[in-house]
TORDRENKE-133681 format. One line per 8 residues: number of its first residue (from 0); their letters; for each residue x, y, z of N, C-alpha, C, O. Coordinates in nm, 2 decimals. Layout:
NUM = a = X,Y,Z,X,Y,Z,X,Y,Z,X,Y,Z ~ ... $
//
This chain:
0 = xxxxxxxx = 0.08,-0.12,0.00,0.00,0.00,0.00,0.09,0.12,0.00,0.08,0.20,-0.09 ~ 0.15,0.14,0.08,0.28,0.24,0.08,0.38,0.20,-0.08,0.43,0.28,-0.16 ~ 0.37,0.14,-0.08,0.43,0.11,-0.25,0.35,0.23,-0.35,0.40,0.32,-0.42 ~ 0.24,0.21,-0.34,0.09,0.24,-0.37,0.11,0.41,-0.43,0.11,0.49,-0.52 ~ 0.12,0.40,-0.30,0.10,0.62,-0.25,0.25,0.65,-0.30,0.25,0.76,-0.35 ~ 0.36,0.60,-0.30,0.45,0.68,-0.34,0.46,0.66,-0.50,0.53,0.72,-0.58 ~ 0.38,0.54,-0.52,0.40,0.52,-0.70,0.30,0.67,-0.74,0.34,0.78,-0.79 ~ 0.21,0.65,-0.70,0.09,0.75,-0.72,0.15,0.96,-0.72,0.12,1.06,-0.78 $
8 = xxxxxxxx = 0.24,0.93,-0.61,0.29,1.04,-0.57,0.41,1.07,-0.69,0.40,1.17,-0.76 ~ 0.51,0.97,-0.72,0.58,1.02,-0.79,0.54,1.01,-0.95,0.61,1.05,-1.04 ~ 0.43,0.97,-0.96,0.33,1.01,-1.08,0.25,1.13,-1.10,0.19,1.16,-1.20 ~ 0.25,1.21,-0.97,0.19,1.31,-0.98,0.25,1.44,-0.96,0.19,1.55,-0.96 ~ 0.43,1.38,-0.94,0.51,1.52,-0.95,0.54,1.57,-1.05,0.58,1.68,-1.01 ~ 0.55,1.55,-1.19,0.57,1.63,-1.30,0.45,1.69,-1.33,0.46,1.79,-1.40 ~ 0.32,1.66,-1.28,0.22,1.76,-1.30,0.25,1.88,-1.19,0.21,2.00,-1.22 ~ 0.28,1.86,-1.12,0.29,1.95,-0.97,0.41,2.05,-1.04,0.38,2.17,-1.06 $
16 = xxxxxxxx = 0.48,2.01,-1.07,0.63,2.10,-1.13,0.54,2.18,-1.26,0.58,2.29,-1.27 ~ 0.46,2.16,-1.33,0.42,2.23,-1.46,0.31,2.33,-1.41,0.27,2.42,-1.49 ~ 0.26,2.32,-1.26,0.17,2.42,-1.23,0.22,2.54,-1.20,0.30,2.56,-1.11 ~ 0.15,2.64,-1.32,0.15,2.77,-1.28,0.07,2.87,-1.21,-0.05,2.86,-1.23 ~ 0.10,2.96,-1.14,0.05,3.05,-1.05,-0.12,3.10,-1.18,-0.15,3.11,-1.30 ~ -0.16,3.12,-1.09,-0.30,3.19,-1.13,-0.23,3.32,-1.16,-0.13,3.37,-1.10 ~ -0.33,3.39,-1.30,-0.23,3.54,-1.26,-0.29,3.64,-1.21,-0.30,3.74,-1.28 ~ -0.37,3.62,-1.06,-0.38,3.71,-1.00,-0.22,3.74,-0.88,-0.19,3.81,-0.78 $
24 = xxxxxxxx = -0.15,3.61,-0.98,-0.03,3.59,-0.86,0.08,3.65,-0.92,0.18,3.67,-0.85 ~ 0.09,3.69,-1.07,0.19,3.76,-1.13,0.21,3.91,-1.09,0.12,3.99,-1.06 ~ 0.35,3.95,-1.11,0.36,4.06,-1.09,0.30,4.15,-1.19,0.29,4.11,-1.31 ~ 0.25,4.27,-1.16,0.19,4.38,-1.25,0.30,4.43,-1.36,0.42,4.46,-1.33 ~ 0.27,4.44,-1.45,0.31,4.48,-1.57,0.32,4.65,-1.57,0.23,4.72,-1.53 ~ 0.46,4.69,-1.61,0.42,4.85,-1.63,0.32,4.91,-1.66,0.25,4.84,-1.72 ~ 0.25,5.02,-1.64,0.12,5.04,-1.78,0.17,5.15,-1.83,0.09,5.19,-1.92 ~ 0.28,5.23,-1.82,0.33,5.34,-1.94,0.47,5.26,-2.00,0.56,5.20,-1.94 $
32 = xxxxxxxx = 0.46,5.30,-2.18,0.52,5.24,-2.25,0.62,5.36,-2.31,0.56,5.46,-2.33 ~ 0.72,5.35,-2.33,0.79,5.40,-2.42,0.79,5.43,-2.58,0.80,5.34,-2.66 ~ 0.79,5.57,-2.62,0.77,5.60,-2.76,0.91,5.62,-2.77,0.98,5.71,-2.73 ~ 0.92,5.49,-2.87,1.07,5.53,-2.94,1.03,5.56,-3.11,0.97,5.49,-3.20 ~ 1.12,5.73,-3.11,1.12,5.73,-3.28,1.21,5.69,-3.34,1.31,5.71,-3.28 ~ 1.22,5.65,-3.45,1.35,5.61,-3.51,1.39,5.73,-3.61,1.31,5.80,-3.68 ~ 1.51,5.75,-3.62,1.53,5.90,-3.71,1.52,5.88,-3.87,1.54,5.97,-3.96 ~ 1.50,5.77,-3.87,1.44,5.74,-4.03,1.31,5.83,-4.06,1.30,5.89,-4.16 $
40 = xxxxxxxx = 1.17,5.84,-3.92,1.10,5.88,-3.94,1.07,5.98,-3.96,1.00,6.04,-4.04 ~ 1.16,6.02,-3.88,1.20,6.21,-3.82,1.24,6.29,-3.95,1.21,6.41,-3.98 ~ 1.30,6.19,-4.03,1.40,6.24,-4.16,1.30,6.24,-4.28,1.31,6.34,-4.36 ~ 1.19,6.12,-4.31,1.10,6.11,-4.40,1.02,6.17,-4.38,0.94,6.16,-4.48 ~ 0.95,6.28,-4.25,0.86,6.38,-4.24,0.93,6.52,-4.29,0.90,6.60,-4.37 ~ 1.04,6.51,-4.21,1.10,6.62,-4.26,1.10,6.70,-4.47,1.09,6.80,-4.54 ~ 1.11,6.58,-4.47,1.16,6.57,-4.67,1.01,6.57,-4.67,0.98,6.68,-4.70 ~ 0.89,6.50,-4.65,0.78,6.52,-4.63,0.71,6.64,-4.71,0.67,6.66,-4.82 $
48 = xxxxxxxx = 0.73,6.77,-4.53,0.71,6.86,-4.51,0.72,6.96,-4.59,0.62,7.03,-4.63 ~ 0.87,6.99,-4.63,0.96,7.07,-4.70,0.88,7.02,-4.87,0.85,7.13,-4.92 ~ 0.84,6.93,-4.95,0.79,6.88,-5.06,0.65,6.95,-5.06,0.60,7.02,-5.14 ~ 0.60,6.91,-4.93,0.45,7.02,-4.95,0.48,7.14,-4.96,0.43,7.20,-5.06 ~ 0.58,7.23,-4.87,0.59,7.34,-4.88,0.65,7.42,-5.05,0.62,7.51,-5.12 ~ 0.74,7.33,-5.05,0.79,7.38,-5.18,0.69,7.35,-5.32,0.74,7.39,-5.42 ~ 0.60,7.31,-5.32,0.55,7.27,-5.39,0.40,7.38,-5.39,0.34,7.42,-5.50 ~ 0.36,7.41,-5.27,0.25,7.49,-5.27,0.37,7.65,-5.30,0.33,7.71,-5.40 $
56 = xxxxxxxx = 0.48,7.71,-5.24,0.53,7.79,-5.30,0.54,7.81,-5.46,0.51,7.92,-5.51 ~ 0.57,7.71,-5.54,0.61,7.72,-5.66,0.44,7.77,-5.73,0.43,7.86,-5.81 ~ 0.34,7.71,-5.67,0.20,7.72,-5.73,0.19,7.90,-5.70,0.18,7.99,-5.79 ~ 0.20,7.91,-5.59,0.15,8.05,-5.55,0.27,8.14,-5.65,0.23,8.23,-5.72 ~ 0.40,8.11,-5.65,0.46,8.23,-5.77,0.42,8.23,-5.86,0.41,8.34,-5.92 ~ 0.39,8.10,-5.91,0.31,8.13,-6.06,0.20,8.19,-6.10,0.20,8.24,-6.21 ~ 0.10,8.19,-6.01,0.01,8.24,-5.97,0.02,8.41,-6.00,-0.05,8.48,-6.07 ~ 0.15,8.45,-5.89,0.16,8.59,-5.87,0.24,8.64,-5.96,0.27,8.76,-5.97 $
64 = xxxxxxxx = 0.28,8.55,-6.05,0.38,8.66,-6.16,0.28,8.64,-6.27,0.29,8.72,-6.37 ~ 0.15,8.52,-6.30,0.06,8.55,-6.41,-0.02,8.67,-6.43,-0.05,8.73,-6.54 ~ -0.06,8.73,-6.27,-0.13,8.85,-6.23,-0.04,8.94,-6.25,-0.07,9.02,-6.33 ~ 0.10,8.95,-6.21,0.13,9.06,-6.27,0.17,9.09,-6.43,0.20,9.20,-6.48 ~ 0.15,8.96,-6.50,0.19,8.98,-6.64,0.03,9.02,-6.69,0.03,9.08,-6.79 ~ -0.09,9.01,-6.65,-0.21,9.08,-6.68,-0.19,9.21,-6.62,-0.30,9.27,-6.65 ~ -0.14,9.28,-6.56,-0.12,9.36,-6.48,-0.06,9.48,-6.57,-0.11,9.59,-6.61 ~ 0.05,9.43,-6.60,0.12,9.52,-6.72,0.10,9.53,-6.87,0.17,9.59,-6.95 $
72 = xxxxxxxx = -0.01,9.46,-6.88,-0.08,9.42,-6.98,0.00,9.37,-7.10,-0.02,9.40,-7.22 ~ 0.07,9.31,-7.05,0.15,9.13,-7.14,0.08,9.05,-7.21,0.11,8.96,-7.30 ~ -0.07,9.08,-7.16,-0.15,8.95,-7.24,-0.28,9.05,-7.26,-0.34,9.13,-7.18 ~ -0.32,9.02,-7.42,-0.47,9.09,-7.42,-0.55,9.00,-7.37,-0.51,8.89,-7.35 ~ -0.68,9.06,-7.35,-0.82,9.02,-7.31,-0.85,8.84,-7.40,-0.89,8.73,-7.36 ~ -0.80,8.89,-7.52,-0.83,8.73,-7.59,-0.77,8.63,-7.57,-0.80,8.51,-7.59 ~ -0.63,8.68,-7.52,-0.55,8.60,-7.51,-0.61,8.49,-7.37,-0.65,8.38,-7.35 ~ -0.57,8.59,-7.31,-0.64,8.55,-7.18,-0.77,8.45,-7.17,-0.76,8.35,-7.10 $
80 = xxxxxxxx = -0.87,8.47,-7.23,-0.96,8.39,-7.27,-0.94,8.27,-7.30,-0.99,8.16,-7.26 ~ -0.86,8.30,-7.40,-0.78,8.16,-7.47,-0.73,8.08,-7.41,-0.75,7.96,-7.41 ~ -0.64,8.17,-7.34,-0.58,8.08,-7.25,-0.63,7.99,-7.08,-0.57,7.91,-7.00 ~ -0.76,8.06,-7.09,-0.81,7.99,-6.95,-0.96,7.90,-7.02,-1.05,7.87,-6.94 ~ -0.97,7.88,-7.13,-1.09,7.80,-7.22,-1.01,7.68,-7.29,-1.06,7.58,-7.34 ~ -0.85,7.70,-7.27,-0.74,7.62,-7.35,-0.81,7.44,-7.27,-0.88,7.35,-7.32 ~ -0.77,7.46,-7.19,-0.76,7.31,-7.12,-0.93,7.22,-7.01,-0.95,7.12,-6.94 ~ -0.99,7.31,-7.07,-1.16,7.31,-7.05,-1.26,7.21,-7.14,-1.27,7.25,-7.25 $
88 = xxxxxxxx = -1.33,7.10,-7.11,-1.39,7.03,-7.23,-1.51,7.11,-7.22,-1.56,7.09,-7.33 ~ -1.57,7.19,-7.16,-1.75,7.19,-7.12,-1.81,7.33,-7.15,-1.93,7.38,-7.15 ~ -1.65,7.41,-7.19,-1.63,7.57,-7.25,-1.63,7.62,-7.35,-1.55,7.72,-7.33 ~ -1.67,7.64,-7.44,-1.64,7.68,-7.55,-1.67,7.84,-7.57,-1.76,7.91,-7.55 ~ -1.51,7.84,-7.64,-1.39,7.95,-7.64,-1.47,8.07,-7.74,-1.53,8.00,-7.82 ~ -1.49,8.16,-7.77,-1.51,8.21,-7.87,-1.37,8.29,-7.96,-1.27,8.33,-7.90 ~ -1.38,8.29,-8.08,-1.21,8.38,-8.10,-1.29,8.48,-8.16,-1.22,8.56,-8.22 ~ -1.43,8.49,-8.18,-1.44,8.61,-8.25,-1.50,8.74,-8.20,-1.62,8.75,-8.15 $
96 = xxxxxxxx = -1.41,8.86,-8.21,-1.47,8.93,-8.12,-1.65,9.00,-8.15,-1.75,9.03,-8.08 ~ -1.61,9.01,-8.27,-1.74,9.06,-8.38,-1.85,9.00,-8.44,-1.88,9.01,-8.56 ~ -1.92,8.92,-8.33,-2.00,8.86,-8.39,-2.08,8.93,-8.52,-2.05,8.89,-8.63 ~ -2.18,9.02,-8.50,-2.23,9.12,-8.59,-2.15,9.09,-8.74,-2.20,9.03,-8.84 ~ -2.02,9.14,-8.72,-1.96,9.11,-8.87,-1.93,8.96,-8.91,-1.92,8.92,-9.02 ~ -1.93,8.88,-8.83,-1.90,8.73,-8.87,-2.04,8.70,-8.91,-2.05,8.61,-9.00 ~ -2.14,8.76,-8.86,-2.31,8.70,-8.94,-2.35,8.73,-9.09,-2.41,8.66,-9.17 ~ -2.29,8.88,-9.10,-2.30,8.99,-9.23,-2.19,8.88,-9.26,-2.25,8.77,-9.26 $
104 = xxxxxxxx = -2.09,8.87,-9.28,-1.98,8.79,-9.41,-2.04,8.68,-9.44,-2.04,8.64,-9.56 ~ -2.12,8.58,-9.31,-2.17,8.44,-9.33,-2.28,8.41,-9.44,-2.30,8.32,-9.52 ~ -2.35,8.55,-9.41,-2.53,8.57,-9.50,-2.48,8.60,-9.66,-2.55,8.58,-9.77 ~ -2.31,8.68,-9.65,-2.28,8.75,-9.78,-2.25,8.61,-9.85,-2.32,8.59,-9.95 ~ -2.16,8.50,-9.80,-2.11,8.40,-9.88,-2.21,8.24,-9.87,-2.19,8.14,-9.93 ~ -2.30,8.28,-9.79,-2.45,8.19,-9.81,-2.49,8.28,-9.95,-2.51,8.20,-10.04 ~ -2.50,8.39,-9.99,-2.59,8.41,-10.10,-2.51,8.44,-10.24,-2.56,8.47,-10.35 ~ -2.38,8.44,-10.21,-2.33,8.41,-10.31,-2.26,8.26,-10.38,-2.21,8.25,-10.49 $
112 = xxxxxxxx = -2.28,8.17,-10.29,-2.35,8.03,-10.27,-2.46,7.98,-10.37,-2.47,7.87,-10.43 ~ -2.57,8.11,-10.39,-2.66,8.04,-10.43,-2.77,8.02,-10.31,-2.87,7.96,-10.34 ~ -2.76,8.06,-10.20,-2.84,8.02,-10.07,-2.92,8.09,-10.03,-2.89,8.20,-10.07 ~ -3.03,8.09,-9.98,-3.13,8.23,-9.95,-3.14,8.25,-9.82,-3.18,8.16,-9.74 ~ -3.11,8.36,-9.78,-3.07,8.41,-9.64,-3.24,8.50,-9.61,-3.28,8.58,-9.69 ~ -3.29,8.47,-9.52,-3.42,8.50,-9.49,-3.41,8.62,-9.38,-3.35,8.60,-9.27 ~ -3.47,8.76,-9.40,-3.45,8.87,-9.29,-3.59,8.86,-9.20,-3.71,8.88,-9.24 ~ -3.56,8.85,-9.13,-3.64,8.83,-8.98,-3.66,8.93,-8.90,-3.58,9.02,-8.88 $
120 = xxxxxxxx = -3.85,8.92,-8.84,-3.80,9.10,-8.79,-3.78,9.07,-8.67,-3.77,8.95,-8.66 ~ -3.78,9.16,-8.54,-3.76,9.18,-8.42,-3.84,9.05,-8.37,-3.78,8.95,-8.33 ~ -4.00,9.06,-8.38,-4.06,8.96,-8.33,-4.03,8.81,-8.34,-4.03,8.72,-8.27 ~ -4.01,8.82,-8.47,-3.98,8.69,-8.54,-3.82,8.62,-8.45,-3.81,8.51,-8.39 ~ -3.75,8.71,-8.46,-3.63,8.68,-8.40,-3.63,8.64,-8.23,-3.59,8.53,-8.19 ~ -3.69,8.74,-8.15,-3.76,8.68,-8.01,-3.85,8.59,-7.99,-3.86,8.54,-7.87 ~ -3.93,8.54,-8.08,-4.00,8.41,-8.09,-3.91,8.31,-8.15,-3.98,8.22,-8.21 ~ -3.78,8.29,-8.16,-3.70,8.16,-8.22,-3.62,8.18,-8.12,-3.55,8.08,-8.09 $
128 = xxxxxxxx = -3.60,8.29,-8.04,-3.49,8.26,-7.91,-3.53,8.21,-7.77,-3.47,8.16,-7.67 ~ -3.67,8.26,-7.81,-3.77,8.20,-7.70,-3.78,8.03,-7.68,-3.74,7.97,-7.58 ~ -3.87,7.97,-7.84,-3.79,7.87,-7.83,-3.70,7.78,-7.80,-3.72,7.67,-7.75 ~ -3.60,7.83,-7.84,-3.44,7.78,-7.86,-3.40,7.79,-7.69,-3.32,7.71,-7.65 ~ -3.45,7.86,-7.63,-3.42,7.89,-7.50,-3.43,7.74,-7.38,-3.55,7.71,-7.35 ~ -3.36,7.69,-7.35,-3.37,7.55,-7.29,-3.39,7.56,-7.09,-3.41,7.46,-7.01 ~ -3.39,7.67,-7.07,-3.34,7.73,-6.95,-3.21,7.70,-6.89,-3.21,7.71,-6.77 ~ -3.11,7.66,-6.94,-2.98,7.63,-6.87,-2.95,7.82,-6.94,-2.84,7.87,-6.92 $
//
């Protein structure tokens, strides 16, 4: 019987050696951690930074030397036009300043065409623009 209990016993000491404490029995853990930066970071904000800055600088000079080339009057009125209808799908640019005379040359070379150009009076004209009028 004593054979027994110490067979039993030394079968139950490698479980005894693997038991670990509950962890209301561990020691507490720091609770403030350390912020380590690495200067890799420090260095790729920096370059960052300086890229936005330089980058919004270059916009704003150009900016301020286009105003002063309108300024000194470097650029006419059409040009200008032109140039801000240039890169626009939804715009269309006009280049002609004269409408009036571009209608008279159009009606001259429709009727020497052979074409019959029809004169319209006042009313007639505000009842086709009426119309034509989409409200946009």
């Amino acid at each position: 019987m004593l054979f027994m209990r110490s067979t039993i016993l030394l079968l139950l000491l490698p479980l005894s050696l693997s038991f670990s404490p509950p962890p209301s029995f561990l020691p507490p853990r720091p609770s403030s951690t350390s912020l380590s930066v690495d200067s890799n970071y420090l260095i790729g904000g920096a370059v960052g930074l300086l890229g936005l800055g330089a980058g919004i600088g270059v916009v704003a000079f150009t900016e301020k030397q286009g105003e002063r080339t309108v300024q000194r009057g470097g650029l006419s009125e059409n040009t200008v036009t032109n140039l801000s209808g240039m890169f626009m799908e939804d715009v269309e640019v006009s280049s002609v300043n004269d409408v009036g005379g571009l209608v008279e040359r159009l009606e001259e070379a429709l009727k020497e065409a052979g074409g019959e150009v029809e004169d319209l009076s006042e009313e007639e004209i505000r009842r086709k623009q009426e119309e034509a009028d989409d409200g946009w």
